[in-house]
C-alpha positions in Angstrom: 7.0 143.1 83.4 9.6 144.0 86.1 9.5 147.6 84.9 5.8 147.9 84.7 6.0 147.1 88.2 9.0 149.2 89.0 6.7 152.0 88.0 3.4 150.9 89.3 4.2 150.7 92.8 5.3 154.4 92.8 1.6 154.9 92.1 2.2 156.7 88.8 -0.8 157.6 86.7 -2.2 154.5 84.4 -1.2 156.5 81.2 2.4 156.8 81.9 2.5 153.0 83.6 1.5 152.1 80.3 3.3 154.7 78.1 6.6 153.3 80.3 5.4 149.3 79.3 4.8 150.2 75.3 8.1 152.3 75.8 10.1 148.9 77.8 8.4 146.4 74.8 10.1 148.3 72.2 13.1 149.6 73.3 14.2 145.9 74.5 12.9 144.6 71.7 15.5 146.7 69.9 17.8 146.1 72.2 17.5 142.8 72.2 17.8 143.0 68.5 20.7 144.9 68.0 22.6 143.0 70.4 22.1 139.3 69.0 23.0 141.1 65.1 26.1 142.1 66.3 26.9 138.7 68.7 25.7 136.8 65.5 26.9 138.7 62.7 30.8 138.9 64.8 30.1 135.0 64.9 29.3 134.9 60.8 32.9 137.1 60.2 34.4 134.6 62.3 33.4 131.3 60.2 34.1 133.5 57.2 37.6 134.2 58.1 37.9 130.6 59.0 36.4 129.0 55.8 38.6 131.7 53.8 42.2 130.4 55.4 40.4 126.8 55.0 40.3 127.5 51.2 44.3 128.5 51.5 45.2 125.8 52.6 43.5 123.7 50.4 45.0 125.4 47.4 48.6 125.7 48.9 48.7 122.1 49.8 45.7 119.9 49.0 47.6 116.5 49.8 48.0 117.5 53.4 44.5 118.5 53.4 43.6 115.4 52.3 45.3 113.4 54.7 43.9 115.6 57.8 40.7 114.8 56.7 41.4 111.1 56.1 42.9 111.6 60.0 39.4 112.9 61.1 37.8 110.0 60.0 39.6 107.3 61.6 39.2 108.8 64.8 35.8 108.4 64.1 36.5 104.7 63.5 36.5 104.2 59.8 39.6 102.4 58.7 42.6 103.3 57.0 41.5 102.8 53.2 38.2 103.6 53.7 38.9 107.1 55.3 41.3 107.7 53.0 38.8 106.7 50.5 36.1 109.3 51.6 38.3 111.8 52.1 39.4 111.5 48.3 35.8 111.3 46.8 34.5 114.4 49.4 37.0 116.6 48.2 36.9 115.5 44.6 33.2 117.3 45.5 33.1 119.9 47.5 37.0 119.9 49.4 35.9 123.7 51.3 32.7 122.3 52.6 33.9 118.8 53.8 36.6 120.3 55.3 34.2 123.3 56.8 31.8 121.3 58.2 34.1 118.0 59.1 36.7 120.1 60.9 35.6 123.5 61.7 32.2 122.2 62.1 30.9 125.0 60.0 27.8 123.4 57.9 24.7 125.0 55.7 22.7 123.9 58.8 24.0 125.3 61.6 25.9 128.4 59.5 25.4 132.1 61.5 22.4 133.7 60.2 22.1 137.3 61.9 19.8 138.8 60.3 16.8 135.6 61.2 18.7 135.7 64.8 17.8 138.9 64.9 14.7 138.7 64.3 14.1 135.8 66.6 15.4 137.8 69.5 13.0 140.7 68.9 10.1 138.4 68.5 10.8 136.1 71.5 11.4 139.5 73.8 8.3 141.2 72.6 6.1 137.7 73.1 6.9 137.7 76.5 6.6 141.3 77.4 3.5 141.9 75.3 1.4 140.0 78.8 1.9 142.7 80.8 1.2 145.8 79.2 -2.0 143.9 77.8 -2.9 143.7 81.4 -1.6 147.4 82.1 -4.0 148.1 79.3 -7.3 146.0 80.6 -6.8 146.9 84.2 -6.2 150.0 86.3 -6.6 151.1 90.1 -5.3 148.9 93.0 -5.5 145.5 91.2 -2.5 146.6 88.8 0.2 145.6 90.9 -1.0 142.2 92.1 -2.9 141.3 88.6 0.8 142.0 86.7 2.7 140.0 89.4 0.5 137.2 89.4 -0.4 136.8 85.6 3.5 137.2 85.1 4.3 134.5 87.7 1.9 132.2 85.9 3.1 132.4 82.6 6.8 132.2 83.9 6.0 129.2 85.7 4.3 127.8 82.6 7.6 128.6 80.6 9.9 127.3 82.9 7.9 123.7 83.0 7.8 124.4 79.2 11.3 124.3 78.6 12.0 121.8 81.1 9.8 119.5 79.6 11.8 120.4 76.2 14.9 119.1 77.8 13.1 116.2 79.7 14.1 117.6 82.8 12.0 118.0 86.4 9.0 119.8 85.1 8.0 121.1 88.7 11.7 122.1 89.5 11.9 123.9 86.2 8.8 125.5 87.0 9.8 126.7 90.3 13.2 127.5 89.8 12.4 130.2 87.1 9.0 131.2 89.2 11.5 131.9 92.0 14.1 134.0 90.0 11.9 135.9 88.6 9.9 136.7 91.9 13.2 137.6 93.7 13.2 140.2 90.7 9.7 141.3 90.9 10.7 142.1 94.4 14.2 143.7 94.1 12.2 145.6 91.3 9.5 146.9 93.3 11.6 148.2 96.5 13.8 150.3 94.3 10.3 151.1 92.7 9.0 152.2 96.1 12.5 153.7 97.6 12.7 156.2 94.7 9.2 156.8 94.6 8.4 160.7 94.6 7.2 162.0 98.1 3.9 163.4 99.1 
């Protein structure tokens, strides 16, 4: 959106505002991409690494392991016997994943998954920058700039009330907070827009 605008106020030619919006939607969607595979899969090598000195340690000496997990229980305010008690039947079971998800906090559930953060990153970036080049495409001449500015504003604001609704926070000050960022961008956006804009 911000570079659709970037462009449009330097009064560039429809075809290339919109060649620059396709070209923006899909190079930050790979960007976007590329960036949460490697933040994600660095994140999955790290649990990986974790679970595999887990596993030593169970093998080396499964008595203190046993004990540390009993430990991790009673702070969680099970009693002696009975800690000690799950902690023997868990790791009769499965000793790697109680100790994974009890003490590293590694489960099936909430394991690194790169490849479907990945492609929730792309998905998420393209959704949202999709708006304005379908208004690039719809609408040319001098109700460009203010139709992409306002139709952007609106869904931002609709977002931001979105998600603070999601965390049962101040829907209006949600809504205005992000509507605000985001027009201090539009802005900042459209002066470097119109400082490098060619002459004549």
């Amino acid at each position: 959106m911000n570079l659709i605008l970037g462009v449009a106020v330097t009064h560039a030619s429809h075809q290339n505002i919109l060649i620059v919006g396709v070209s923006g939607l899909v190079a930050g969607a790979m960007s976007m991409a590329a960036g949460e595979y490697v933040s994600v899969f660095s994140q999955a090598d790290t649990e990986h690494a974790a679970l595999a000195e887990e596993r030593a340690e169970i093998t080396a000496d499964p008595s203190a392991e046993h004990r540390e997990l009993a430990t991790i229980y009673m702070q969680r305010g099970l009693d002696r016997a009975l800690a000690t008690q799950v902690a023997e039947q868990l790791m009769l079971h499965d000793a790697l994943g109680a100790h994974g998800r009890d003490e590293l906090g590694i489960s099936e559930q909430n394991t690194a998954r790169p490849l479907q953060a990945t492609m929730a990153s792309a998905i998420s970036f393209s959704a949202g920058a999709i708006l304005p080049v379908l208004v690039t495409l719809c609408v040319s001449g001098r109700f460009l700039i203010p139709l992409i500015a306002g139709v952007a504003l609106v869904a931002l604001a609709f977002l931001g009330g979105l998600a603070a609704h999601a965390g049962k926070a101040n829907i209006l000050r949600g809504m205005l907070r992000l509507t605000f960022w985001s027009a201090i961008a539009m802005g900042v956006t459209a002066a470097v827009g119109i400082l490098f804009a060619p002459v004549g």
